[in-house]
C-alpha positions as CSV (number, residue, x, y, z in Angstrom):
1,X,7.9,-3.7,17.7
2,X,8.3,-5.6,14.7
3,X,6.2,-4.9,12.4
4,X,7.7,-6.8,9.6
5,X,7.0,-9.7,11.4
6,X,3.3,-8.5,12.3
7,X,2.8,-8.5,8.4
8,X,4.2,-11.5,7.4
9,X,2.1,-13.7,10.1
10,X,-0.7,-11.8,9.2
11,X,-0.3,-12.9,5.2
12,X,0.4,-16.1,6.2
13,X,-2.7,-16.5,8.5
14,X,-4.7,-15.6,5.7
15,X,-3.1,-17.3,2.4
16,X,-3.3,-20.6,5.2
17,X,-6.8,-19.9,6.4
18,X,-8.3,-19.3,2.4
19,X,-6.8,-22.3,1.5
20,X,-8.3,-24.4,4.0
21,X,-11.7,-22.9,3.6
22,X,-11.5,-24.3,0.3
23,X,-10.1,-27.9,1.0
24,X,-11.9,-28.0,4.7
25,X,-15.4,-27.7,3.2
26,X,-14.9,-31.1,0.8
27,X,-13.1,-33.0,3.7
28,X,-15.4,-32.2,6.2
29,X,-18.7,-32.6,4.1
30,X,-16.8,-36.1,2.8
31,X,-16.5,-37.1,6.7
32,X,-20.2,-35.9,7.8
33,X,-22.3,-37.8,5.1
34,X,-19.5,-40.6,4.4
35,X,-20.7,-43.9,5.0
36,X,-17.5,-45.8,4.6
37,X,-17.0,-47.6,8.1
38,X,-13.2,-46.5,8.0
39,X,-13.8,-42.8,8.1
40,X,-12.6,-42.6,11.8
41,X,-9.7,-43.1,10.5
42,X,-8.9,-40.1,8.4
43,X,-10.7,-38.3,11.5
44,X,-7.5,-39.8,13.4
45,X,-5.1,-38.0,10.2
46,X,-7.2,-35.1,10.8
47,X,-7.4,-34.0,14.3
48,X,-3.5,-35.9,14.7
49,X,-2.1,-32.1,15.2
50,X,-4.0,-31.3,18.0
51,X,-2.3,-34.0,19.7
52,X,1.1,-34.1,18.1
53,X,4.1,-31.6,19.9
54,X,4.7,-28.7,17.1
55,X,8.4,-29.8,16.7
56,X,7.3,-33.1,15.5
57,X,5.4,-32.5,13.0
58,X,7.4,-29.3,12.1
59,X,10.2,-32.5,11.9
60,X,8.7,-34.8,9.8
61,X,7.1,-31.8,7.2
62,X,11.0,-30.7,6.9
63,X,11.9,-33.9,5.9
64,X,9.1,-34.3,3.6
65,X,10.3,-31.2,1.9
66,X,14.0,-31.3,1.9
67,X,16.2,-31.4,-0.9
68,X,16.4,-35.5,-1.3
69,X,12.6,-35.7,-0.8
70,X,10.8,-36.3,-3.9
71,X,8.4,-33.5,-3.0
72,X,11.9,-30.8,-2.7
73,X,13.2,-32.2,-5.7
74,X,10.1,-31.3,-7.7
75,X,9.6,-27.8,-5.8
76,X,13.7,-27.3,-6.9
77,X,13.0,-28.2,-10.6
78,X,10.3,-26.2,-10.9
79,X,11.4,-22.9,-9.1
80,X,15.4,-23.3,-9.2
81,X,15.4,-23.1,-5.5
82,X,14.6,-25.5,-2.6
83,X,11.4,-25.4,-0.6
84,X,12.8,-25.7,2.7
85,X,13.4,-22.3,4.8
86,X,10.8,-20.5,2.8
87,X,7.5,-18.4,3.4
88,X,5.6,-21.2,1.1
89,X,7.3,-23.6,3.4
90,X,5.5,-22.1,6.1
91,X,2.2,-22.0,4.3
92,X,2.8,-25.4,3.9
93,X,2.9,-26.8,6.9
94,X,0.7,-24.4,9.0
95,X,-2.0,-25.7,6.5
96,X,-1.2,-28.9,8.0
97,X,-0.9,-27.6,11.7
98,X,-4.0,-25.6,11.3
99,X,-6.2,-28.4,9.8
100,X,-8.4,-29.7,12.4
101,X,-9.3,-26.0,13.4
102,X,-11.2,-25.7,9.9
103,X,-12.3,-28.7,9.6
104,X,-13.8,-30.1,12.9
105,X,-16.2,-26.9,13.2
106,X,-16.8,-27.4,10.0
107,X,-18.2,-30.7,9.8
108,X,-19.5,-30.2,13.3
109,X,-22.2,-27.7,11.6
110,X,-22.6,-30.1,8.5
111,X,-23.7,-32.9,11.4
112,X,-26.5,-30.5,12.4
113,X,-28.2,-30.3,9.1
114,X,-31.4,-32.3,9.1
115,X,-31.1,-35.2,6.9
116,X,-34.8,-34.8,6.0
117,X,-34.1,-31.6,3.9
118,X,-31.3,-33.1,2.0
119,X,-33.3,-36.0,1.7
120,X,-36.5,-33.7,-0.1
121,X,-34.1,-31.9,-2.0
122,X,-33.3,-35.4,-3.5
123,X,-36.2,-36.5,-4.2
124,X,-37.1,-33.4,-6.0
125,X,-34.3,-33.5,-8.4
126,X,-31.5,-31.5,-7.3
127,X,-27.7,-32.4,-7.6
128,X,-25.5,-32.6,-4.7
129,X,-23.5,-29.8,-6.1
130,X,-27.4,-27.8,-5.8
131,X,-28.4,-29.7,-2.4
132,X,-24.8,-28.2,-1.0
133,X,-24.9,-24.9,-2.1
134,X,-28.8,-24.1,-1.7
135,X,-28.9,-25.9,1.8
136,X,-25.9,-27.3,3.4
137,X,-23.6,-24.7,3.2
138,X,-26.5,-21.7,4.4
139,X,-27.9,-23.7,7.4
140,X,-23.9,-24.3,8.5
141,X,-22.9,-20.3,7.9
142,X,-21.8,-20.4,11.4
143,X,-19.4,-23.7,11.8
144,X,-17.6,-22.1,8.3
145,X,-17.0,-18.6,9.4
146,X,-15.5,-20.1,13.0
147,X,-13.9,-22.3,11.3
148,X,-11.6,-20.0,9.1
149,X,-11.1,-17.6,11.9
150,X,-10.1,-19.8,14.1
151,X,-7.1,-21.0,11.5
152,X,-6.5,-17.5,11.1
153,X,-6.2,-16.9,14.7
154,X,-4.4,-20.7,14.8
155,X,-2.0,-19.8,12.6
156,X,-1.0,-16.1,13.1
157,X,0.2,-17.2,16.8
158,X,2.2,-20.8,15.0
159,X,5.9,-21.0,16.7
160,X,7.5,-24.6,17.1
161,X,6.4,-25.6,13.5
162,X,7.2,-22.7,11.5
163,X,10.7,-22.3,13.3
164,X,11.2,-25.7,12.3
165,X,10.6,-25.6,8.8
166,X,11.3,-22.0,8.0
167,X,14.1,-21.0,10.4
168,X,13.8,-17.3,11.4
169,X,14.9,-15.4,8.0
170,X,13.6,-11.5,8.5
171,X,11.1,-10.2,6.3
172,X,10.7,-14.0,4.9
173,X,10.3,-16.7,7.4
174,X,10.3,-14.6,10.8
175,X,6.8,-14.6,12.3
176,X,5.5,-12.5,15.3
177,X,5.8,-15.5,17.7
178,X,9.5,-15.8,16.8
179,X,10.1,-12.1,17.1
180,X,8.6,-12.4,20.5
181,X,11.6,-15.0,21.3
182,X,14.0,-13.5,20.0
183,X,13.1,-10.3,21.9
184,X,12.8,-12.0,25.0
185,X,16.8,-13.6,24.3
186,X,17.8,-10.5,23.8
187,X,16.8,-9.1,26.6
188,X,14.1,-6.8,25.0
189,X,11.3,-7.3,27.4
190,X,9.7,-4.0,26.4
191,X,9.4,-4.8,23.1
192,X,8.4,-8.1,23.3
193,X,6.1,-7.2,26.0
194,X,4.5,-4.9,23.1
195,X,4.0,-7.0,20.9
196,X,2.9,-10.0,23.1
197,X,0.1,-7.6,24.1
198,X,-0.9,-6.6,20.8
199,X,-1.1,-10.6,19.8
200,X,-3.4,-11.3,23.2
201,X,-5.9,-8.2,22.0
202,X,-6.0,-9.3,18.6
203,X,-6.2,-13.4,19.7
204,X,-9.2,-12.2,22.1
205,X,-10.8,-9.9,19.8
206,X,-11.0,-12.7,17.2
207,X,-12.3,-15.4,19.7
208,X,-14.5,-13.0,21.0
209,X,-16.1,-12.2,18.0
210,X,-16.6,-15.8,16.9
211,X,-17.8,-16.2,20.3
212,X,-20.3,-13.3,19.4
213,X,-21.2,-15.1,15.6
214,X,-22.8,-18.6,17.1
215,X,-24.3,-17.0,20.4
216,X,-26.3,-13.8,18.3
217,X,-26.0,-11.8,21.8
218,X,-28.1,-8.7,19.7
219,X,-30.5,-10.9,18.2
220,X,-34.1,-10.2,20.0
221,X,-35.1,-13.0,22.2
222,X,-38.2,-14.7,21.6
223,X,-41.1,-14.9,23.6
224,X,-42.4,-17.6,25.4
């Protein structure tokens, strides 16, 4: 079993899944209360990688941060080194793959928050920045926490994008789902059985206990 490779996807799920917990809540919040009539339209940019074959994306984000790309010349100025076929190349664009997993539970919970309360808490003075914090954000607990576990789990089992874009360098660009394949080239069904277990127990384990969050299954029930 690789374990180097365990360890690596496991940093990157979580580097990719704190970072979008911080840009998913402003995007999704933006699309929930928005009024602009062309929102659906960043909705489209959004939930595009749920539709879009890995490879092509994984494609396009390459080019986007190769060496003649204005992006890879500024990443190569700034470091020494180019930003292709590297670990924050893959942070890169699994935050991009892994978007629409933060964001669409996200602003599903925003879209249950009854207007009336943000409307009182207007009326009575407080900021947005207050409204947000003291009742959008606690009434939506649930949609936040599935929705950075979800890009955790999203991410930690990523393979046609981050071959793409970061190759499969050992102990810096070679995630579990890689070392799976190359096990299974190699011949190493053991091995790669192994560790394909250990990534379904983990992948249910995490589903399961999202699952677990938005059902309550040990809250008392009510009575009638």
């Amino acid at each position: 079993m690789d374990w180097t490779a365990i360890a690596l996807s496991v940093k990157l799920a979580a580097i990719v899944a704190v970072i979008l917990l911080a840009i998913g809540l402003p995007i999704a919040y933006w699309l929930t209360f928005s009024r602009w009539r062309g929102r659906f339209l960043i909705e489209a940019v959004v939930a595009l990688p749920l539709v879009l074959p890995p490879t092509v994306l994984g494609l396009y984000v390459l080019l986007a941060i190769g060496s003649r790309s204005p992006i890879g010349r500024a990443w190569t100025a700034w470091t020494g080194h180019g930003l292709a076929f590297t670990f924050e190349a893959l942070v890169f664009a699994s935050i991009l793959y892994s978007l629409p997993f933060a964001v669409q539970p996200i602003a599903s919970a925003f879209s249950q928050v009854d207007v009336s309360l943000l409307e009182a808490s207007a009326t009575l003075g407080a900021s947005r920045w207050r409204t947000f914090f003291r009742i959008v954000l606690p009434l939506s607990i649930d949609g936040v926490v599935t929705g950075a576990v979800l890009s955790f789990a999203h991410t930690l089992g990523e393979f046609g994008v981050v071959l793409m874009v970061g190759g499969n360098l050992p102990g810096v660009t070679r995630t579990v789902s890689i070392a799976i394949y190359d096990q299974v080239q190699s011949f190493q069904y053991a091995s790669a059985n192994a560790t394909a277990l250990l990534l379904l127990v983990f992948s249910f384990a995490v589903l399961a206990a999202v699952y677990a969050i938005l059902r309550k299954p040990w809250a008392v029930p009510a009575l009638s």
